[in-house]
DODO-327754 format. One record per residue: residue in one letter; y negated, x, z negated of N, C-alpha, C in turn. Coordinates in steps of 0.2 Angstrom, whole numbers, padded with zeros to 4 digits, always signed. Last residue first. Example, Ala and Ser with C-alpha at 12.3 -4.5 7.8 and 13.67 -1.06 7.14 Angstrom:
s+0011+0064-0035+0005+0068-0036+0000+0064-0039
a+0028+0066-0039+0022+0062-0039+0016+0066-0039
This chain:
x-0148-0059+0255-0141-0056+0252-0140-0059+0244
x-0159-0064+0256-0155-0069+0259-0148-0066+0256
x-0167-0051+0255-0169-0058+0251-0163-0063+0250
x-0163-0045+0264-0161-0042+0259-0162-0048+0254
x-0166-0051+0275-0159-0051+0276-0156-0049+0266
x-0179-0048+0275-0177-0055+0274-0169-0054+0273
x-0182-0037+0278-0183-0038+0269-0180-0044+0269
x-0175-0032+0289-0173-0031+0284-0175-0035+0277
x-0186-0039+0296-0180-0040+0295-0175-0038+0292
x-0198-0033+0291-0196-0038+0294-0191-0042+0290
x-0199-0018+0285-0195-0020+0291-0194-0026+0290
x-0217-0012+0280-0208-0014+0279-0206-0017+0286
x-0227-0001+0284-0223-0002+0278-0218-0005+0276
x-0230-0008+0301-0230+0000+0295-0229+0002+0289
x-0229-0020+0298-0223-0017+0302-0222-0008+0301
x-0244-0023+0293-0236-0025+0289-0231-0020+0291
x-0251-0017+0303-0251-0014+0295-0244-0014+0291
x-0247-0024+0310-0247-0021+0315-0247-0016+0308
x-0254-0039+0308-0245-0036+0309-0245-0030+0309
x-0267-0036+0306-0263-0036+0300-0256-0036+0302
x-0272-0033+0317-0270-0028+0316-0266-0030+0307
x-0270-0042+0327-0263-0041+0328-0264-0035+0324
x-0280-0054+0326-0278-0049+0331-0273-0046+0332
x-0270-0068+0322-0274-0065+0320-0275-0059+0326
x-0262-0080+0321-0265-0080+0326-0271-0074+0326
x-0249-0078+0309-0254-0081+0312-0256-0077+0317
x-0231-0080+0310-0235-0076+0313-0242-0080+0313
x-0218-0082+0300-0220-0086+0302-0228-0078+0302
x-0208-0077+0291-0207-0074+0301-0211-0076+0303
x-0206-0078+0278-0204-0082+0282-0204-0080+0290
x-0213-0066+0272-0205-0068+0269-0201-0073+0274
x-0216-0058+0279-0213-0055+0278-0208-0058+0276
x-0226-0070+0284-0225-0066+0287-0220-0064+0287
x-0231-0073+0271-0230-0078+0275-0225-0074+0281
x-0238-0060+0268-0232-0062+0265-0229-0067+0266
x-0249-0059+0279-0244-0054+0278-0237-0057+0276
x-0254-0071+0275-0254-0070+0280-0248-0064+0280
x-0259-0066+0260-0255-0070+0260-0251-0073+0266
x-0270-0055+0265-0264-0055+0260-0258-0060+0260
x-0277-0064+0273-0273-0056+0277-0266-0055+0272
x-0294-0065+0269-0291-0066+0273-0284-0060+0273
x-0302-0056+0260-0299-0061+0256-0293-0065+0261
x-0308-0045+0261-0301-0044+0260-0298-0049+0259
x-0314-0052+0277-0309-0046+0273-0312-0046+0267
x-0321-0060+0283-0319-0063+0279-0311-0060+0274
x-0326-0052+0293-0333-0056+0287-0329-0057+0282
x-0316-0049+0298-0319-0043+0296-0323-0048+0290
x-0315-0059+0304-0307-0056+0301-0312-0053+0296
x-0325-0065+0313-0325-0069+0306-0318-0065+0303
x-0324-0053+0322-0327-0052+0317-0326-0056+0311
x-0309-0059+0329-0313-0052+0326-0318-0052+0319
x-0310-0071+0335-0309-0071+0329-0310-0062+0326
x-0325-0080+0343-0322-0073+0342-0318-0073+0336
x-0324-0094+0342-0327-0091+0348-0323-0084+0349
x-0319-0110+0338-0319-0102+0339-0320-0098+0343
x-0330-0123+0335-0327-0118+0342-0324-0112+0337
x-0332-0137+0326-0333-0131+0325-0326-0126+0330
x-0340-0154+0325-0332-0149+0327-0335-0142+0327
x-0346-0164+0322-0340-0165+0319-0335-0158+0322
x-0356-0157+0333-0357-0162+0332-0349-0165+0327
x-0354-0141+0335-0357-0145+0336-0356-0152+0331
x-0355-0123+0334-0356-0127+0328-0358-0134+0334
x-0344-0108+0338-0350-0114+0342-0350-0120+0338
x-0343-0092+0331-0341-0100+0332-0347-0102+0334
x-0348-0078+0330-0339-0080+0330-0338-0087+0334
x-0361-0073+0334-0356-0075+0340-0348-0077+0340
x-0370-0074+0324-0365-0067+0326-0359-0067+0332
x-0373-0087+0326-0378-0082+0329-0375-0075+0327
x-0364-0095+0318-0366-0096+0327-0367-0089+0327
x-0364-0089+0307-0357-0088+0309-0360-0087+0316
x-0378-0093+0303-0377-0089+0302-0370-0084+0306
x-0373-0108+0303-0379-0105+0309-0378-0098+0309
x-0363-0110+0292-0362-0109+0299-0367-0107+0304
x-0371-0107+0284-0368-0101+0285-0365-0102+0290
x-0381-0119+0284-0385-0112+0285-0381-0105+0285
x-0372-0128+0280-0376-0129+0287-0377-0120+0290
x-0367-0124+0269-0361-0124+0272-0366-0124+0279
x-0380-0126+0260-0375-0120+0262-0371-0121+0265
x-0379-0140+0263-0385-0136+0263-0383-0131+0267
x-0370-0145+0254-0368-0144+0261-0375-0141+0267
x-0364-0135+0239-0369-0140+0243-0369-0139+0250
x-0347-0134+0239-0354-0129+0237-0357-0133+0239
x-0332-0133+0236-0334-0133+0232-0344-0130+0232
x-0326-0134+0247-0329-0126+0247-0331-0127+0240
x-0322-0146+0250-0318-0141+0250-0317-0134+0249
x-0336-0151+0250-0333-0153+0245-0329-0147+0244
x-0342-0142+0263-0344-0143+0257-0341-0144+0252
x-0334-0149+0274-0332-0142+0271-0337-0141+0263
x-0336-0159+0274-0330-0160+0272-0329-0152+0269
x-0351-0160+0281-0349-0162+0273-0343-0160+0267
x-0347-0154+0292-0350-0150+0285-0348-0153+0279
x-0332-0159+0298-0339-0161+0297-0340-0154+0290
x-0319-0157+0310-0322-0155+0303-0330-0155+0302
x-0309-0150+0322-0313-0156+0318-0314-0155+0311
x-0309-0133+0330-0306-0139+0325-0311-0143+0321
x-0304-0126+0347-0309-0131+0341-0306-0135+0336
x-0295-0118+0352-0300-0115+0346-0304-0120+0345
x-0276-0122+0353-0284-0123+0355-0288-0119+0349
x-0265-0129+0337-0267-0127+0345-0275-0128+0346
x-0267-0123+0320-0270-0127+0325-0270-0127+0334
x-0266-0111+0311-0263-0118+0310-0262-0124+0314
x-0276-0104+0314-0270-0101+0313-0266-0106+0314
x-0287-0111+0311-0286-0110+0318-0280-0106+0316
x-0289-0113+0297-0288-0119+0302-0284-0115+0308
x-0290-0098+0293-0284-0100+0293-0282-0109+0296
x-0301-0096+0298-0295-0092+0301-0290-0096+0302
x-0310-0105+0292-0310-0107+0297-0304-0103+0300
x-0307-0099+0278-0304-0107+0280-0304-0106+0286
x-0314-0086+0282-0307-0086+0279-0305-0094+0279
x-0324-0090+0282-0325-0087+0287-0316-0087+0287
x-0330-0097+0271-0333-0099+0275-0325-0096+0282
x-0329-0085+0266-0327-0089+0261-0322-0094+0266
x-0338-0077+0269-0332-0073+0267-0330-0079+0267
x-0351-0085+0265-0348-0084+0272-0341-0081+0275
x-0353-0084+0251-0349-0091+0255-0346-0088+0263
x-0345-0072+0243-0349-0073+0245-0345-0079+0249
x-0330-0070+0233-0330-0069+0239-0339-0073+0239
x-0325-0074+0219-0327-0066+0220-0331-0068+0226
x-0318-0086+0217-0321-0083+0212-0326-0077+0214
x-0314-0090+0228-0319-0095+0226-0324-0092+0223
x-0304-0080+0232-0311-0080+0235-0317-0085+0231
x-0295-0081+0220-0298-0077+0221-0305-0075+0224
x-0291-0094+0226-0294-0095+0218-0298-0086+0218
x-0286-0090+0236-0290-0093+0237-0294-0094+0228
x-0272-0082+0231-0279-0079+0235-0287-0084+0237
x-0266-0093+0226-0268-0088+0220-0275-0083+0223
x-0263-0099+0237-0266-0101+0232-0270-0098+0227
x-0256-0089+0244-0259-0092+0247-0265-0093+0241
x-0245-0088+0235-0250-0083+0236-0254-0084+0240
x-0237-0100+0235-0242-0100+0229-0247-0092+0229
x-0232-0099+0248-0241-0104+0248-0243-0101+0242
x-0223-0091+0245-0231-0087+0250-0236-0093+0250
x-0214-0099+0238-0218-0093+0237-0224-0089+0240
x-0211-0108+0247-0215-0109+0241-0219-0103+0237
x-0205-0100+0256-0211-0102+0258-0215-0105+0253
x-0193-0095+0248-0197-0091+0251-0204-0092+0251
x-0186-0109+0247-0191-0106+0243-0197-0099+0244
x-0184-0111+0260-0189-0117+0256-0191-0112+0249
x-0173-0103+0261-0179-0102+0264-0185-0105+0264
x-0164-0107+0250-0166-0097+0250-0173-0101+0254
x-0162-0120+0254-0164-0117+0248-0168-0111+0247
x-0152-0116+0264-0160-0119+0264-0162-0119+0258
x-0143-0109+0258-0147-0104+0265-0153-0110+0264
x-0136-0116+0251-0142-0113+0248-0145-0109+0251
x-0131-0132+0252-0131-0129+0257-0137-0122+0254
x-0132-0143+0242-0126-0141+0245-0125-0133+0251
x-0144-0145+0237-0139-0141+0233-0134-0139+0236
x-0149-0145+0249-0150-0138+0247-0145-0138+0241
x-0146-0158+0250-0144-0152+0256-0146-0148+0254
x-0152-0163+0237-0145-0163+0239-0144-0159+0244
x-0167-0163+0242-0163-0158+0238-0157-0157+0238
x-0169-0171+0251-0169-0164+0253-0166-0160+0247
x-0165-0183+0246-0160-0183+0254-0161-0174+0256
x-0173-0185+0237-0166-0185+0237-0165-0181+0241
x-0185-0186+0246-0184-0179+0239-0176-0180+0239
x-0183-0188+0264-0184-0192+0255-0182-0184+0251
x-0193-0182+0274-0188-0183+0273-0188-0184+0267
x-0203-0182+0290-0203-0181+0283-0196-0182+0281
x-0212-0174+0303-0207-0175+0301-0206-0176+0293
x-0227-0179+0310-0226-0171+0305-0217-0176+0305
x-0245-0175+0317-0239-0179+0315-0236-0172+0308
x-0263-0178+0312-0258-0176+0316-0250-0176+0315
x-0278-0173+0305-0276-0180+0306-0272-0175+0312
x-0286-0165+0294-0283-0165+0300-0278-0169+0302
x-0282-0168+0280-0290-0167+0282-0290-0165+0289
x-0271-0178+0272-0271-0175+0277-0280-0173+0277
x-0267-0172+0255-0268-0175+0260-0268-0173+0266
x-0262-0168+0236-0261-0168+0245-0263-0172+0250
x-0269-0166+0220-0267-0171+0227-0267-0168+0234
x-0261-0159+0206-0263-0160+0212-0263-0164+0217
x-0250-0158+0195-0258-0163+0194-0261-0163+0201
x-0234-0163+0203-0237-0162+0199-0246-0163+0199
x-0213-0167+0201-0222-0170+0203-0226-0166+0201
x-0203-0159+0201-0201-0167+0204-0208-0170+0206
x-0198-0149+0200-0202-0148+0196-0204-0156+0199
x-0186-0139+0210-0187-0145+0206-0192-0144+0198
x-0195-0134+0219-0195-0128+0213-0191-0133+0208
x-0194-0142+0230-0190-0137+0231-0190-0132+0223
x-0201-0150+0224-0195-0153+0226-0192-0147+0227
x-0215-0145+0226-0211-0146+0219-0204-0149+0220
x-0216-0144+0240-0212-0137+0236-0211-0139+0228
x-0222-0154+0247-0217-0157+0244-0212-0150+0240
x-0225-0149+0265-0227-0153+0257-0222-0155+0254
x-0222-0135+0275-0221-0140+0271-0224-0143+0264
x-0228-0124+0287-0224-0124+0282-0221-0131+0281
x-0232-0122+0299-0232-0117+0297-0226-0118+0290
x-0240-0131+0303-0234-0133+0304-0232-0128+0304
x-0250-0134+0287-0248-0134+0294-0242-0133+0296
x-0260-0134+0272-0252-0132+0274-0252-0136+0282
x-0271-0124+0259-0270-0130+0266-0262-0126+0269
x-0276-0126+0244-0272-0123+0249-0271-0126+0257
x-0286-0131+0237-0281-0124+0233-0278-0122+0237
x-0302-0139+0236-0298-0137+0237-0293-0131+0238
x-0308-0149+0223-0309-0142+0225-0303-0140+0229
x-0318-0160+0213-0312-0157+0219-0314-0152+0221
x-0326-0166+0207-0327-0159+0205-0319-0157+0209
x-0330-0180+0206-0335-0176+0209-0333-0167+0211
x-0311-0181+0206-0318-0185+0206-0324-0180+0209
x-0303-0166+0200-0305-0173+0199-0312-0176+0202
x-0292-0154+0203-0298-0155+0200-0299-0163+0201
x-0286-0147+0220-0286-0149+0213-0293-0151+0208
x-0277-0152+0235-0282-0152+0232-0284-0153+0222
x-0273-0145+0248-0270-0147+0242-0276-0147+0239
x-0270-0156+0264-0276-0151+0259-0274-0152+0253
x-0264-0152+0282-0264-0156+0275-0267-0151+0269
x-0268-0155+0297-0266-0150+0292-0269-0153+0285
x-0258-0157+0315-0264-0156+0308-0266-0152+0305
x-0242-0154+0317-0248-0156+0318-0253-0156+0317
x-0230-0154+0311-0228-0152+0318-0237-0153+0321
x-0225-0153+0293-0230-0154+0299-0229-0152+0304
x-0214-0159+0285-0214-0154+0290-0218-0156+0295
x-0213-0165+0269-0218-0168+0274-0217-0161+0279
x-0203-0173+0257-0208-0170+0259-0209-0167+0265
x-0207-0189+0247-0205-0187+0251-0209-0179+0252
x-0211-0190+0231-0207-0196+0237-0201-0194+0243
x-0214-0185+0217-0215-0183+0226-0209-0188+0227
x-0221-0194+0204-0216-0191+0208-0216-0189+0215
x-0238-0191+0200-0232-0196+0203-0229-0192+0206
x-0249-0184+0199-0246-0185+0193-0241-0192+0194
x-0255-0186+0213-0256-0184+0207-0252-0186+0201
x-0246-0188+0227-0251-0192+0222-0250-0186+0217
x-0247-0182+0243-0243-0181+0238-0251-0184+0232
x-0250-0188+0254-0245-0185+0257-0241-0183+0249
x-0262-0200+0261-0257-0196+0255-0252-0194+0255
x-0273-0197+0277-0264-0199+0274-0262-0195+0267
x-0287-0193+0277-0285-0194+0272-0278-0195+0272
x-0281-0195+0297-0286-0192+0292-0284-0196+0285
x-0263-0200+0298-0269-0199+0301-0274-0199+0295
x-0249-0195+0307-0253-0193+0297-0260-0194+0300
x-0233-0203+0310-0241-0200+0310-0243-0200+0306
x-0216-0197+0311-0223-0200+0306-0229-0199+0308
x-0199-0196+0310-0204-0194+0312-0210-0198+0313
x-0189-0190+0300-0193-0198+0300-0198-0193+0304
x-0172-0183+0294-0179-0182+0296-0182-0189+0300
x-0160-0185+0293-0164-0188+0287-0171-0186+0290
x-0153-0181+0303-0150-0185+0301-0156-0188+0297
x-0156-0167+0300-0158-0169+0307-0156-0177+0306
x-0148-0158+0291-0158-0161+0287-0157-0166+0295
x-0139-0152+0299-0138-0155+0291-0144-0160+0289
x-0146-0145+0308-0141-0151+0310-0137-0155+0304
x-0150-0134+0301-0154-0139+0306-0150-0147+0304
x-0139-0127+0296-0143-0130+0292-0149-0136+0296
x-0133-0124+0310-0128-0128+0306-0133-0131+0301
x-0144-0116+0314-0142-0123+0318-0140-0128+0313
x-0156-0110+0303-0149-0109+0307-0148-0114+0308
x-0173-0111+0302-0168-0114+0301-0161-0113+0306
x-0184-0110+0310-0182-0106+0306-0174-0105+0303
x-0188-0122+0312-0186-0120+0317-0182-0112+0314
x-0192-0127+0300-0186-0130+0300-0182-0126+0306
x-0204-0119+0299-0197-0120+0293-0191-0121+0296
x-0214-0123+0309-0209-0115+0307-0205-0115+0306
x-0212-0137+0319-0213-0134+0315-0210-0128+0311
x-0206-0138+0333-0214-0140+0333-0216-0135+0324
x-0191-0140+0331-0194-0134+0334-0203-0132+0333
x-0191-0154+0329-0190-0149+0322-0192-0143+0324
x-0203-0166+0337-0197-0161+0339-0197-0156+0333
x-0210-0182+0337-0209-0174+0337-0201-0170+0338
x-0208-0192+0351-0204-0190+0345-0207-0183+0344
């Protein structure tokens, strides 16, 4: 059985609010591709990963492109939380792994009922859509190895252990670039001594410099994931360490939640 502690949101979560949602939560395996949200159909259910990691994905057929990825950091299914009920995007898993799910009814009604879940499901809809908006930014601006260097953070942020499964091919689509380049910036990654490139799976070796390769575009949204939800990447500890020198935490959430 997973466990609601496996994932940030829920663990986040005051008891009494826990203990409201524990009743409707399904516990699920998500294996590779699993749809977790269809394009332009109602959201069903949504999804508190304890495991994986799921790919939002926009655009069409040859011309996909990926906008966010969500781990047990977060949740699928923020159109439920911004009631906006479906939209053009596809979700999936691209990391095969469990998760907790719960019907759109069953989640909205506890937030109408209950607006501390509410407060805190929306916070984090907030920090994916900076998530979002930061990756539309790298697509636009960022060389590939920046690019390159900022997913693989943020898989391993996401993920027990330093290996994560993943073919070039898949990072090619998801990068939107020929898988050519995806080979020749991992070799390039190898040979600075971040990652160890084999067969379906990519090492972390050192996350230092892939921070640096993949500064400015790595950190932003990490920060604000951080400020608004608590929730911590696996970073060096210089981007908390910038946060906590210009706001208090805990204050900004008390202030949000006021």
């Amino acid at each position: 059985m997973n466990r609601p502690q496996e994932n940030h949101l829920l663990s986040s979560l005051c008891q009494t609010d826990l203990q409201a949602l524990l009743p409707y939560l399904e516990a699920v395996d998500l294996p590779l591709r699993y749809p977790l949200e269809i394009p332009h159909k109602p959201v069903c259910h949504a999804y508190f990963l304890t495991s994986g990691i799921g790919s939002v994905v926009g655009g069409s057929g040859d011309h996909d492109m990926e906008a966010g990825i969500v781990g047990r950091d977060g949740m699928t299914g923020t159109a439920i939380v911004l009631i906006a009920s479906q939209g053009p995007n596809k979700t999936c898993m691209q990391i095969a792994g469990r998760g907790l799910r719960i019907m759109a009814a069953q989640l909205f009604g506890e937030m109408e009922k209950r607006p501390t879940i509410r407060h805190c499901l929306l916070r984090y809809a907030f920090a994916f859509h900076v998530q979002i908006t930061q990756t539309l930014v790298a697509n636009s601006r960022a060389k590939l190895d920046a690019r390159l260097a900022r997913w693989l953070l943020m898989a391993h942020d996401r993920l027990d252990g330093d290996t994560i499964t993943l073919t070039h091919e898949f990072l090619s689509r998801m990068l939107g670039v020929r898988r050519a380049g995806i080979t020749t910036t991992v070799r390039c990654l190898q040979d600075q001594g971040c990652v160890r490139a084999h067969s379906g799976f990519i090492t972390i070796i050192d996350r230092a410099p892939l921070e640096r390769i993949a500064a400015p575009y790595y950190g932003i949204p990490e920060r604000e994931q951080l400020r608004l939800t608590g929730w911590e990447s696996r970073n060096s500890g210089e981007l908390i360490h910038k946060l906590h020198e210009t706001t208090s935490l805990k204050s900004t959430i008390a202030d949000i939640s006021s």
